[in-house]
VEXDREN-2710 file (C-alpha; in Angstrom, 1 decimal):
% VEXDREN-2710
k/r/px/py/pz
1/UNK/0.0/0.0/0.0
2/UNK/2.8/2.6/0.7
3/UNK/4.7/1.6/-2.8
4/UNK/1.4/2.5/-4.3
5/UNK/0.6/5.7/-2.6
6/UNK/4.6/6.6/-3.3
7/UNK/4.2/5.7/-7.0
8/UNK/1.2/7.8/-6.8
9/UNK/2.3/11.0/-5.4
10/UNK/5.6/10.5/-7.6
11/UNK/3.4/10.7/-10.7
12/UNK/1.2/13.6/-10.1
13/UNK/4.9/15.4/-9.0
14/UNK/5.8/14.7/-12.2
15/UNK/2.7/15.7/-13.9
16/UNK/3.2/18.8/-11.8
17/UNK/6.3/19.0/-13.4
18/UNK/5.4/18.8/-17.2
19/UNK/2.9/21.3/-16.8
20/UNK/4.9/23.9/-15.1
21/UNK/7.5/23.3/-17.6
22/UNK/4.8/23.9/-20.1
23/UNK/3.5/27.0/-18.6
24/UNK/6.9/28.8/-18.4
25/UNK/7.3/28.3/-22.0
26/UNK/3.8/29.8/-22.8
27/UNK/4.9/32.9/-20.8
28/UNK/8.6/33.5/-22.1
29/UNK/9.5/31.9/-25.4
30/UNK/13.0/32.0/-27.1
31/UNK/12.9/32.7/-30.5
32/UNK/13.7/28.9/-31.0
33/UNK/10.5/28.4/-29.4
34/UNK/8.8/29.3/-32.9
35/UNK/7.4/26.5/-34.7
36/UNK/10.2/23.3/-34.6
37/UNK/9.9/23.4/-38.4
38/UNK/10.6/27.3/-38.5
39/UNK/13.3/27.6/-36.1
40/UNK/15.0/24.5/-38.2
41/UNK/15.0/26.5/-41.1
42/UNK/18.2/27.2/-42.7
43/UNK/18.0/30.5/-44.7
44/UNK/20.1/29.5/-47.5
45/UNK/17.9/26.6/-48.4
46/UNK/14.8/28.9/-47.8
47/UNK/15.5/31.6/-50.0
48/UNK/18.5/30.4/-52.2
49/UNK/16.3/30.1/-55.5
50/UNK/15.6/33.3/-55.5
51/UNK/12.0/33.3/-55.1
52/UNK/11.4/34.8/-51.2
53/UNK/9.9/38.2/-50.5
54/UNK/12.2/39.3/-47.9
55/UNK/11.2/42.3/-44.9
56/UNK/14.0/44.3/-43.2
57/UNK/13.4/46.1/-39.4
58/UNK/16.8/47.4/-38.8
59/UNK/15.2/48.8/-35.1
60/UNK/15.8/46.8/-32.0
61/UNK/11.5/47.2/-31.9
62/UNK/10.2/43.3/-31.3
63/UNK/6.0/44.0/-31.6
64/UNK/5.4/45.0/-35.6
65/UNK/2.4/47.8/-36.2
66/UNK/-0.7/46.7/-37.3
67/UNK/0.5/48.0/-40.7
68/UNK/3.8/46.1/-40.6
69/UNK/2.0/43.4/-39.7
70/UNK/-0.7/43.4/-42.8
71/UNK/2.1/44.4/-45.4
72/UNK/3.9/41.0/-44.1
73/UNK/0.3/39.0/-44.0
74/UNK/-0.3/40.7/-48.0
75/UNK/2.9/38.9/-49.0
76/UNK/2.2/36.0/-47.7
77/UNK/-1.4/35.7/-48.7
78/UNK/-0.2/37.0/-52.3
79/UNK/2.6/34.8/-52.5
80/UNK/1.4/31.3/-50.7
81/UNK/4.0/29.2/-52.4
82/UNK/6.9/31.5/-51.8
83/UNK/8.3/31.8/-48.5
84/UNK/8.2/35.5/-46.6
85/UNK/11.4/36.2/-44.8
86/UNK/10.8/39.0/-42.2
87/UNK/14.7/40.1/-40.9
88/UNK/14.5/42.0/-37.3
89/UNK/17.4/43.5/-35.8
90/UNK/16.0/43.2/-32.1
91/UNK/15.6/39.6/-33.1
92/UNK/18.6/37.1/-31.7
93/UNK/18.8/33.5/-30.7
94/UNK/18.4/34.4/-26.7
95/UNK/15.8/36.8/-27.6
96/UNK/12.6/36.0/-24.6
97/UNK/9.3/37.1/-25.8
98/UNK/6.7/38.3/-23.4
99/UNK/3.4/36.3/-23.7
100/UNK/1.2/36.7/-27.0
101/UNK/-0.4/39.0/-25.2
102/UNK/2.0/41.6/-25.1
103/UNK/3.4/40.8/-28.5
104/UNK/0.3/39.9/-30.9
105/UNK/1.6/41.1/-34.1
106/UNK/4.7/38.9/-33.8
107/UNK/2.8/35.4/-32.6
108/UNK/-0.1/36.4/-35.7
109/UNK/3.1/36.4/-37.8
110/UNK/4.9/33.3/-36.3
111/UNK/1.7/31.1/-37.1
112/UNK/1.3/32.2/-40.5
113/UNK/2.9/29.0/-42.4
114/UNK/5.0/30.4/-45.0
115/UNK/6.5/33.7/-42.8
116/UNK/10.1/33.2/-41.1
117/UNK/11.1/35.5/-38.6
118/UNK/15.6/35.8/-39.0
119/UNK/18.1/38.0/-36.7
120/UNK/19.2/40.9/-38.6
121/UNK/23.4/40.3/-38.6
122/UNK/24.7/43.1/-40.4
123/UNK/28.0/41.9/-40.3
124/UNK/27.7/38.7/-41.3
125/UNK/25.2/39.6/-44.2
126/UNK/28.1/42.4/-45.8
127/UNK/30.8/39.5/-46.0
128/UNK/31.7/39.0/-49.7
129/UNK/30.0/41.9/-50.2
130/UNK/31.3/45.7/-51.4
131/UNK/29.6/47.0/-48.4
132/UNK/31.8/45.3/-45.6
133/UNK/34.7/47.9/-45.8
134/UNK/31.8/50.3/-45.1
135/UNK/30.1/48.3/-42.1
136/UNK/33.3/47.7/-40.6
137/UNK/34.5/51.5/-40.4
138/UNK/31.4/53.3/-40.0
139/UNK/30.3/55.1/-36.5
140/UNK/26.3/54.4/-36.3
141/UNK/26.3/56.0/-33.6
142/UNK/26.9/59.7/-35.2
143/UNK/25.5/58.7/-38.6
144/UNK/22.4/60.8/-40.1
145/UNK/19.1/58.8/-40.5
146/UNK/21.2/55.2/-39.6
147/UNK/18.0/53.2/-39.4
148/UNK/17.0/54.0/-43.2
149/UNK/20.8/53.9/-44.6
150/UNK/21.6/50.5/-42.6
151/UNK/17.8/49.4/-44.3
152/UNK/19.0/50.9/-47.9
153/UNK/22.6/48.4/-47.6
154/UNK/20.9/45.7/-46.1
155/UNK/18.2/44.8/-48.7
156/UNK/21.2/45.1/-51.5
157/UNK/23.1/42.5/-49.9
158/UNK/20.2/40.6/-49.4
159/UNK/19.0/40.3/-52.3
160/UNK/22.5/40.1/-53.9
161/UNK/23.3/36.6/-52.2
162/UNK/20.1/35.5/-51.9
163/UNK/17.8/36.7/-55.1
164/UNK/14.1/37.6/-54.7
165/UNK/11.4/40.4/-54.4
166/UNK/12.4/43.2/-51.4
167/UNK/9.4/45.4/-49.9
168/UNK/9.3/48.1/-47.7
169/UNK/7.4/47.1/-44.3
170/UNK/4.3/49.4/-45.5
171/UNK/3.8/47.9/-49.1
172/UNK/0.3/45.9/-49.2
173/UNK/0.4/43.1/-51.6
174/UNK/-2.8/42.7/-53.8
175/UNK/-1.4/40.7/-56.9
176/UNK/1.3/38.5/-57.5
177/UNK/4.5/40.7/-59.4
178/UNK/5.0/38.5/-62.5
179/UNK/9.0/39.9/-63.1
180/UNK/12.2/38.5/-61.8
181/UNK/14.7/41.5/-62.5
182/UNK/12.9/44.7/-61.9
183/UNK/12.7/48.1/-60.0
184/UNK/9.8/50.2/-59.1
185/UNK/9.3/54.0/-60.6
186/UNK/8.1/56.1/-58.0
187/UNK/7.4/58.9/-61.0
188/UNK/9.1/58.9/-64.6
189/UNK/12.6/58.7/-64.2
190/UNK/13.1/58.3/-60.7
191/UNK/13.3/54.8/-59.2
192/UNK/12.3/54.0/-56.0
193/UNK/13.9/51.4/-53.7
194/UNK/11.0/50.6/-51.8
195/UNK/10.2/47.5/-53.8
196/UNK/12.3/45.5/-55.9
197/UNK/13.5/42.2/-57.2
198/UNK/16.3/40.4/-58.8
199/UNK/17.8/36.8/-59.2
200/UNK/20.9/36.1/-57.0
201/UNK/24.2/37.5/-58.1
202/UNK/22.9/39.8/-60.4
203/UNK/25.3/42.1/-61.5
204/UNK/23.0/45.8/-61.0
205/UNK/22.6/44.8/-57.3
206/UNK/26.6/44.1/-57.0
207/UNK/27.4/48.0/-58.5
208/UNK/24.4/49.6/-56.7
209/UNK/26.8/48.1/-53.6
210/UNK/30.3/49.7/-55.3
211/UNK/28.3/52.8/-55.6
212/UNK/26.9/52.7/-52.2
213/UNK/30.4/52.8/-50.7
214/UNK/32.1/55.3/-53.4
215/UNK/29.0/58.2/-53.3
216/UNK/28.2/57.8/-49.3
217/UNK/26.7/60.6/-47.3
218/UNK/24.1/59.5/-45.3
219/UNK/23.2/63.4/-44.7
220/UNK/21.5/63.4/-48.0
221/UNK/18.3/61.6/-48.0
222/UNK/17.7/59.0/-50.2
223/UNK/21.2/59.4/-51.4
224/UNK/21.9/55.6/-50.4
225/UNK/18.3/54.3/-51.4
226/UNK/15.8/55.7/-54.1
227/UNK/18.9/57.9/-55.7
228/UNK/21.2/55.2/-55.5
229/UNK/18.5/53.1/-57.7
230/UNK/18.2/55.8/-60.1
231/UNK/21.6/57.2/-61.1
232/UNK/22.9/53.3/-61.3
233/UNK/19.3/52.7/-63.6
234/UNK/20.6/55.5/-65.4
235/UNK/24.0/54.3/-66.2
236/UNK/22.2/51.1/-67.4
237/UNK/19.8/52.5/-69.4
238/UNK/18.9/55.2/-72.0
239/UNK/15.6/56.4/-69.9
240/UNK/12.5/57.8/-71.2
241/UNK/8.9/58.7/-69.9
242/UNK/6.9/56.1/-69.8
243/UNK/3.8/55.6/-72.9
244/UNK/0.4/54.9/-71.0
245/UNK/0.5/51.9/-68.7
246/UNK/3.6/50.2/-70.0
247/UNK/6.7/49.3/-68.5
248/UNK/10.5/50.0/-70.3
249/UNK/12.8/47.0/-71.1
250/UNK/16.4/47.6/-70.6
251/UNK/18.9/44.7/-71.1
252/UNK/17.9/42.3/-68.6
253/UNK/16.0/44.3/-66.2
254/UNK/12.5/46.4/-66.5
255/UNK/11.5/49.4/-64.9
256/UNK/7.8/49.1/-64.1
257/UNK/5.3/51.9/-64.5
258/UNK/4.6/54.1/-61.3
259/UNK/1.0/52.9/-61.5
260/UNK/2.5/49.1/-60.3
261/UNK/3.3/50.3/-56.6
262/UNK/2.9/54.0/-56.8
263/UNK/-1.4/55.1/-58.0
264/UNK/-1.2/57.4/-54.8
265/UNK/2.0/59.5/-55.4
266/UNK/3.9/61.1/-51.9
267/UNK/2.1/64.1/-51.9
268/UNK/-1.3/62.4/-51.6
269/UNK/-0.3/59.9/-49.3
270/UNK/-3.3/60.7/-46.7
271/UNK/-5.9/59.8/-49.2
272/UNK/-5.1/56.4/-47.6
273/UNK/-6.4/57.6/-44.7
274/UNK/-9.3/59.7/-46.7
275/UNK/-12.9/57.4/-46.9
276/UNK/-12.6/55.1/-50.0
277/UNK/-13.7/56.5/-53.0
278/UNK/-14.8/53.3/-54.9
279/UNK/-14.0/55.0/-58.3
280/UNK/-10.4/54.5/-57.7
281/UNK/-9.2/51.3/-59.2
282/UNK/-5.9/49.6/-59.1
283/UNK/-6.1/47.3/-61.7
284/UNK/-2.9/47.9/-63.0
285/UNK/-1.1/47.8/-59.6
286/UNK/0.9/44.8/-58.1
287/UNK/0.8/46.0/-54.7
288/UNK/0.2/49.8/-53.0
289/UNK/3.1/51.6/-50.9
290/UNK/1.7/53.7/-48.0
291/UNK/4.6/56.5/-47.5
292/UNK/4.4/55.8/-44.1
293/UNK/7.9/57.9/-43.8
294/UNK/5.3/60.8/-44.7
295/UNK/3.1/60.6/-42.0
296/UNK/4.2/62.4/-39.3
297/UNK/0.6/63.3/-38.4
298/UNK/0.4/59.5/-36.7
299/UNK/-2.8/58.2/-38.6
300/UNK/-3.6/54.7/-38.1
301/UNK/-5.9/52.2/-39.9
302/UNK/-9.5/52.5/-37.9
303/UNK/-11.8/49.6/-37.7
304/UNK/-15.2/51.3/-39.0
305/UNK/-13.6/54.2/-40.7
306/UNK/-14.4/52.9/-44.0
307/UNK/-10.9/54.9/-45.3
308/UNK/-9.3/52.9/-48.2
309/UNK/-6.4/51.7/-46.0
310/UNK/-9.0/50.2/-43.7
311/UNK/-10.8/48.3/-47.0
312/UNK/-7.1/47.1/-48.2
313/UNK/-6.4/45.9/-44.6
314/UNK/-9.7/44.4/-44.4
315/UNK/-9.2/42.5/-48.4
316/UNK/-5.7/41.7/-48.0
317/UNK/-4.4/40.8/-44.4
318/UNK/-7.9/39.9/-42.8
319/UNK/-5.9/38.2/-39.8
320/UNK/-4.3/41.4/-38.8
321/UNK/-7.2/43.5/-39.7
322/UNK/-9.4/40.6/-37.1
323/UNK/-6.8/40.7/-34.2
324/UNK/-5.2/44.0/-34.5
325/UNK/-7.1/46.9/-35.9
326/UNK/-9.1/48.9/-33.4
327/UNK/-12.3/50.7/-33.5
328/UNK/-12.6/54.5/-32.6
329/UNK/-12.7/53.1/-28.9
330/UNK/-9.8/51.2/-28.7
331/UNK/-11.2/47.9/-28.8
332/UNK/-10.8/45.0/-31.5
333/UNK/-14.0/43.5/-32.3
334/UNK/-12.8/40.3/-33.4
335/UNK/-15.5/41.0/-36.3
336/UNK/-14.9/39.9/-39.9
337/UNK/-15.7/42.2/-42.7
338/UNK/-17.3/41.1/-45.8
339/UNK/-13.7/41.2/-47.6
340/UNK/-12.4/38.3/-45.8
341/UNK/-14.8/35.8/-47.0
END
């Protein structure tokens, strides 16, 4: 009777046990804590063929905005056979996470079966690259708008070693981009850097790097990003203006029409935020880039606004628009709109 009673209590200690173990993970994961599968993944084999659509946060900031968080969902619910690589500096492998409560954004990501959540390692990503001279001198420190520079070399190198389509964290997907070697005009002539794609070790990427390093001032902006683009685009190519809704061939590239990412152009960037006007169409557009640099003014996507970013939110990243887009109260319904059906 006492053997029994001893195997007894030894059980429900170890039950005890499991369950506590259980809980403490629940509470405070490591990033390795993501899905076995995911945190198994080695990135060469994920994105070495070229075809990922890759995400950059060169903050230390863990929790994504609810925009961040629908322009990584819009990839992957544009692109369901590709996989979505989201890189976040804040992101190591001893990172602990708070429960999913405090970081909801981040676990909607995680769950999402094609996203990848990396650490951002500058250094190791400018080896072999025409930007490691740079990296390895420079004081970030002191440097003038370092977040968006250390963005503009990152997603070069990136997409240099690996290949693939680069977006800016507030580009919404809404079609699938059917080019491999392409940039993005922003207006005619002027490239942006915002969105763009190439196949691995493609030789306009490895320049844009050499130029990076030769022309740098970071106290000129753009000067390492959407400029870059341009004056190495015009080195390439013999530019024009574009005719109608078509996009110029150039060797082995294209430069696509502003109409692909850019309808809205950066002056009228709060029409976003403006009530939809169901006139405007965007049947020629691959996916729409917010200018979220522009808006100083803090405006957010609203849950029963019925603005256009709310509608797009609502069409193209109905997880985040369910779990993380508030009403006027500061509530989430939990309510899906008609758009997510």
């Amino acid at each position: 009777m006492l053997k029994e009673l001893q195997f007894f209590l030894s059980a429900v200690l170890l039950l005890a046990c499991v369950f506590f173990y259980q809980l403490s993970l629940k509470s405070s994961c490591l990033f390795s804590c993501l899905p076995p599968q995911k945190a198994q993944q080695d990135l060469e084999a994920l994105l070495g063929h070229g075809h990922g659509i890759v995400f950059i946060e060169t903050s230390e900031r863990m929790e994504p905005t609810p925009l961040v968080s629908c322009a990584v969902e819009s990839a992957a619910k544009t692109y369901p056979e590709k996989p979505v690589v989201f890189f976040m500096k804040g992101l190591n492998t001893t990172t602990r996470l708070p429960s999913n409560s405090t970081y909801p954004a981040f676990s909607l990501l995680s769950a999402i079966d094609n996203v990848f959540l990396f650490p951002l390692d500058m250094k190791r990503l400018f080896e072999d690259t025409p930007l490691r001279s740079w990296y390895t001198h420079i004081n970030a420190s002191v440097e003038s708008n370092w977040l968006h520079v250390s963005s503009d070399a990152s997603r070069l190198a990136i997409i240099w070693k690996y290949g693939g389509i680069y977006m800016d964290t507030d580009v919404i997907s809404i079609r699938p981009i059917p080019e491999e070697n392409f940039l993005a005009a922003q207006s005619s002539q002027y490239s942006s850097n915002g969105v763009f794609g190439f196949l691995p070790h493609h030789p306009f990427l490895w320049e844009c790097m050499e130029n990076f390093v030769e022309h740098y001032n970071s106290d000129i902006w753009g000067n390492q990003g959407p400029s870059l683009m341009t004056r190495m685009l015009r080195l390439w190519c013999k530019l024009r203006d574009f005719q109608e809704v078509s996009d110029f061939r150039c060797l082995n590239l294209s430069f696509l029409h502003p109409q692909r990412f850019y309808p809205i152009s950066y002056p009228e960037w709060r029409r976003y935020y403006e009530v939809w006007d169901k006139d405007l169409s965007f049947n020629d557009s691959y996916a729409l880039h917010l200018w979220n640099y522009m808006n100083n003014e803090g405006r957010t996507v609203v849950r029963g606004s019925n603005t256009l970013v709310e509608n797009l939110c609502r069409k193209h990243c109905p997880r985040t628009y369910r779990d993380l887009i508030q009403s006027p109260e500061g509530s989430v319904t939990g309510e899906v709109g008609p758009g997510n059906k």
